[in-house]
DSSP file (Angstrom, degrees, kcal/mol; ACC not computed):
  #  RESIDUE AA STRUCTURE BP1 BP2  ACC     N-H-->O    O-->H-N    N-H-->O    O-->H-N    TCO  KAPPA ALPHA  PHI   PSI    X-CA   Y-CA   Z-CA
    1    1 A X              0   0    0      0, 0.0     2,-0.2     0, 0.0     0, 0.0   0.000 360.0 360.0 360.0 122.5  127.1   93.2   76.1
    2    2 A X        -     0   0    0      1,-0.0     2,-0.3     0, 0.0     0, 0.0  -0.650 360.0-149.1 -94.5 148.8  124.4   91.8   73.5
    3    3 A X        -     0   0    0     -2,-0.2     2,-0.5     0, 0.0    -1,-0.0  -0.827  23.7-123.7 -96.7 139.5  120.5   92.7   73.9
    4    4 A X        -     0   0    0     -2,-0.3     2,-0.5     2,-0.0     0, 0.0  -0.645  15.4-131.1 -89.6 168.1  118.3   90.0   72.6
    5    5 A X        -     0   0    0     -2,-0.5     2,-0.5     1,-0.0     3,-0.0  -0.806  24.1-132.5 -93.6 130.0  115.7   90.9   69.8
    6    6 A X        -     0   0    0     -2,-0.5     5,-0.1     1,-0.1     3,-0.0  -0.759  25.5-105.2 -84.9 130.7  112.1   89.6   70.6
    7    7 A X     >  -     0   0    0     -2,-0.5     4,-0.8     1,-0.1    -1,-0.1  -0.073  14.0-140.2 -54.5 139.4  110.3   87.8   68.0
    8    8 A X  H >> S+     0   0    0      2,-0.2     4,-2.0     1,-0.2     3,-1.8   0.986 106.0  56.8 -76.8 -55.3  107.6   90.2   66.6
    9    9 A X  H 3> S+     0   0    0      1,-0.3     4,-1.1     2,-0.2    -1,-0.2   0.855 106.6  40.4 -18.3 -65.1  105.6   86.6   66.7
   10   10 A X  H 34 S+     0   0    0      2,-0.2     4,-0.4     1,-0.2    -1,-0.3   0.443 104.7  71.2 -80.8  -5.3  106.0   85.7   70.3
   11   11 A X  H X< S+     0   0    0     -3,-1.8     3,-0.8    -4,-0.8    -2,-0.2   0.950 112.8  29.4 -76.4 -59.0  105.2   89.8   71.0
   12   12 A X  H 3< S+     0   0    0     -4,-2.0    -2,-0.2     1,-0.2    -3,-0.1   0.712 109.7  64.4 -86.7  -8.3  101.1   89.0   69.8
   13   13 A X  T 3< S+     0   0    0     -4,-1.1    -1,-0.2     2,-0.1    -3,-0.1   0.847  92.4  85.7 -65.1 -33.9  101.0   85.5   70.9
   14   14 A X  S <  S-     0   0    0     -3,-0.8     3,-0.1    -4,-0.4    -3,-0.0  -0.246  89.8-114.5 -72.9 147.7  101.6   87.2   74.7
   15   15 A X        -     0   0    0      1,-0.1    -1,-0.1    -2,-0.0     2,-0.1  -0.436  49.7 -83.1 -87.5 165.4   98.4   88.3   76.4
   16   16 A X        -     0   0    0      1,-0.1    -1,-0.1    -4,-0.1     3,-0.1  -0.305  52.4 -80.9 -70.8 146.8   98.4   92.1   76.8
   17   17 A X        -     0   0    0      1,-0.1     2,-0.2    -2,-0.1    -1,-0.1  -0.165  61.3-111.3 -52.6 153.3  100.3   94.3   80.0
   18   18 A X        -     0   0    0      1,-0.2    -1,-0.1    -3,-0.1    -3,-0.0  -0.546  41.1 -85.1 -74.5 154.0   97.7   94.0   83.0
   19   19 A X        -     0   0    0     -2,-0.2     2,-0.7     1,-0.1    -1,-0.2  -0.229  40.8-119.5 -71.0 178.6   96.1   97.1   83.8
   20   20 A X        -     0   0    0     -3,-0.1     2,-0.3     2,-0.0    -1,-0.1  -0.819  29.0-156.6-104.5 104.5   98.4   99.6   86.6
   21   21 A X        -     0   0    0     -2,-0.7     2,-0.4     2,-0.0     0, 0.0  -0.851  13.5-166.1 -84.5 141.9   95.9  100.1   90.1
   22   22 A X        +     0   0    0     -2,-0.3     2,-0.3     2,-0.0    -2,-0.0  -0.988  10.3 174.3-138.2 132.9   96.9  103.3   91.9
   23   23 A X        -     0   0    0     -2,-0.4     2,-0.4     2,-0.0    -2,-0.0  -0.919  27.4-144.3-103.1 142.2   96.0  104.0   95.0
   24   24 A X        -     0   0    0     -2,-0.3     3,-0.1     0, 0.0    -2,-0.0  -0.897  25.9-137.1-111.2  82.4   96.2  106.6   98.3
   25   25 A X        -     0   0    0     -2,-0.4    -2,-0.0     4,-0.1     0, 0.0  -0.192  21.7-111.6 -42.5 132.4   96.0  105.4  101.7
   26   26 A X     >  -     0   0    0      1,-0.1     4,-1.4     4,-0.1     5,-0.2   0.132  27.7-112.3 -41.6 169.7   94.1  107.2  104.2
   27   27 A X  H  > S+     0   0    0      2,-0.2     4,-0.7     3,-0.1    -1,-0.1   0.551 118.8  50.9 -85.2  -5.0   95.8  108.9  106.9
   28   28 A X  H  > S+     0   0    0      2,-0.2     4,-2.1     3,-0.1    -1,-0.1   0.826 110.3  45.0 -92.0 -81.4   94.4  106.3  109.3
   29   29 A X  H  > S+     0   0    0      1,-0.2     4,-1.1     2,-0.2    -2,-0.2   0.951 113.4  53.4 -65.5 -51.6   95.4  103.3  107.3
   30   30 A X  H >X S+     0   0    0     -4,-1.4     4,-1.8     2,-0.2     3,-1.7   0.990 103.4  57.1 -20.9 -73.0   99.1  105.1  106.9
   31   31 A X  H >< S+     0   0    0     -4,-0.7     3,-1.8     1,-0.3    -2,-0.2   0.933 102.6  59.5 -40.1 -67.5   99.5  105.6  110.9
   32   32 A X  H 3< S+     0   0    0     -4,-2.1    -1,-0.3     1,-0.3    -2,-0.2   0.456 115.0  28.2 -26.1 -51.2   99.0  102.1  111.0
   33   33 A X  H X< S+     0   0    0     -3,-1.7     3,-0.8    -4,-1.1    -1,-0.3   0.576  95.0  86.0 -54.3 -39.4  102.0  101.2  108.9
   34   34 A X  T << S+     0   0    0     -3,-1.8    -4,-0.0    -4,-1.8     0, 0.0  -0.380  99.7  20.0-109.7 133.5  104.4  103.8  109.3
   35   35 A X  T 3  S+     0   0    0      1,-0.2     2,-0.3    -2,-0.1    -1,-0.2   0.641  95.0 118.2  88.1   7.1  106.8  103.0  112.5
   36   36 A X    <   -     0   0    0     -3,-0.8    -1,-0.2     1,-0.0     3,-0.1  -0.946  66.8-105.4-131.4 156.0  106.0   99.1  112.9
   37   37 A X        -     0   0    0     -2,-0.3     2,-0.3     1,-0.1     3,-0.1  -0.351  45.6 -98.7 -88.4 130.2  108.4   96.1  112.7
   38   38 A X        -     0   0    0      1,-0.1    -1,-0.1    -2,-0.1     4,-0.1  -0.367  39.5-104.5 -53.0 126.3  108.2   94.2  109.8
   39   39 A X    >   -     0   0    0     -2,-0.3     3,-4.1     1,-0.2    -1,-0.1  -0.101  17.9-135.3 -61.5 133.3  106.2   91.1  109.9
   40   40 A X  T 3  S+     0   0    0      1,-0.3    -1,-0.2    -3,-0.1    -2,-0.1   0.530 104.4  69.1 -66.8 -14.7  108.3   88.0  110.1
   41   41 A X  T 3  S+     0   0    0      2,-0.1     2,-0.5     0, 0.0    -1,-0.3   0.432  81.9 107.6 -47.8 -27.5  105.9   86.4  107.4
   42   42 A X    <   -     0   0    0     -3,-4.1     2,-0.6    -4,-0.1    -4,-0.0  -0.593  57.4-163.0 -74.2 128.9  107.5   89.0  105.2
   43   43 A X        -     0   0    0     -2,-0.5     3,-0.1     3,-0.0     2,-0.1  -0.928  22.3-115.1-109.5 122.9  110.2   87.7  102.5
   44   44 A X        -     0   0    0     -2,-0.6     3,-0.1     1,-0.1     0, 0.0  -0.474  36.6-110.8 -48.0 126.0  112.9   89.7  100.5
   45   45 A X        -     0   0    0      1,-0.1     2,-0.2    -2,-0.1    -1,-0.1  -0.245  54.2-114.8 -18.2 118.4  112.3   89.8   96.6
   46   46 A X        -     0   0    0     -3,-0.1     2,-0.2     1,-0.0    -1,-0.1  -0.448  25.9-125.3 -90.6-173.1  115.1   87.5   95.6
   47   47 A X        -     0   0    0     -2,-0.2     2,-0.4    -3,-0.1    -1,-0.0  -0.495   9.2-130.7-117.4-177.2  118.2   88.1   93.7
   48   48 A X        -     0   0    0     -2,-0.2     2,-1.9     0, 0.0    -1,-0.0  -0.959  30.2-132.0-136.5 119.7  119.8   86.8   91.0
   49   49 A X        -     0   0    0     -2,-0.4    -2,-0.0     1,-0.1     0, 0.0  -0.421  30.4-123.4 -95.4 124.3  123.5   86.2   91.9
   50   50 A X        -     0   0    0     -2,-1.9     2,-0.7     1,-0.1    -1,-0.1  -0.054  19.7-113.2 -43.7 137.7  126.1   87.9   88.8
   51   51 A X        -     0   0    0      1,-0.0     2,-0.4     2,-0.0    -1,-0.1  -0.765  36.1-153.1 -73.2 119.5  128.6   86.0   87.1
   52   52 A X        -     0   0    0     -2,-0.7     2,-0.7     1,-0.0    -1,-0.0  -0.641   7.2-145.1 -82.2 126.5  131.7   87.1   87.9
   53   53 A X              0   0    0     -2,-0.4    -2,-0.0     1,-0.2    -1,-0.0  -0.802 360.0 360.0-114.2 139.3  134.9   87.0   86.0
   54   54 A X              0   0    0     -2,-0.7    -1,-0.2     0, 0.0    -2,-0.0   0.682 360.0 360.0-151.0 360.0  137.7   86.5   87.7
């Protein structure tokens, strides 16, 4: 399996990582969540389907 190399060019042309937010939910704002059906609004990440040799 080859990696590509990234151009050390196109590395500083690219704006910088965004910062990481971390957070705690309350125990209140937890309950809320925990134990209820996901909202039908909700959508799966998608996937990327593998090439297969066959």
């Amino acid at each position: 399996m080859k990696a590509s190399v990234p151009k050390r060019e196109n590395e500083l042309k690219g704006s910088p990582p965004s910062k990481v937010m971390n957070y705690k939910l309350d125990p209140d704002e937890l309950a809320q969540i925990v134990g209820k059906p996901i909202p039908a609004s909700h959508t799966k990440p998608f996937k990327f389907r593998s090439k297969s040799k066959e």
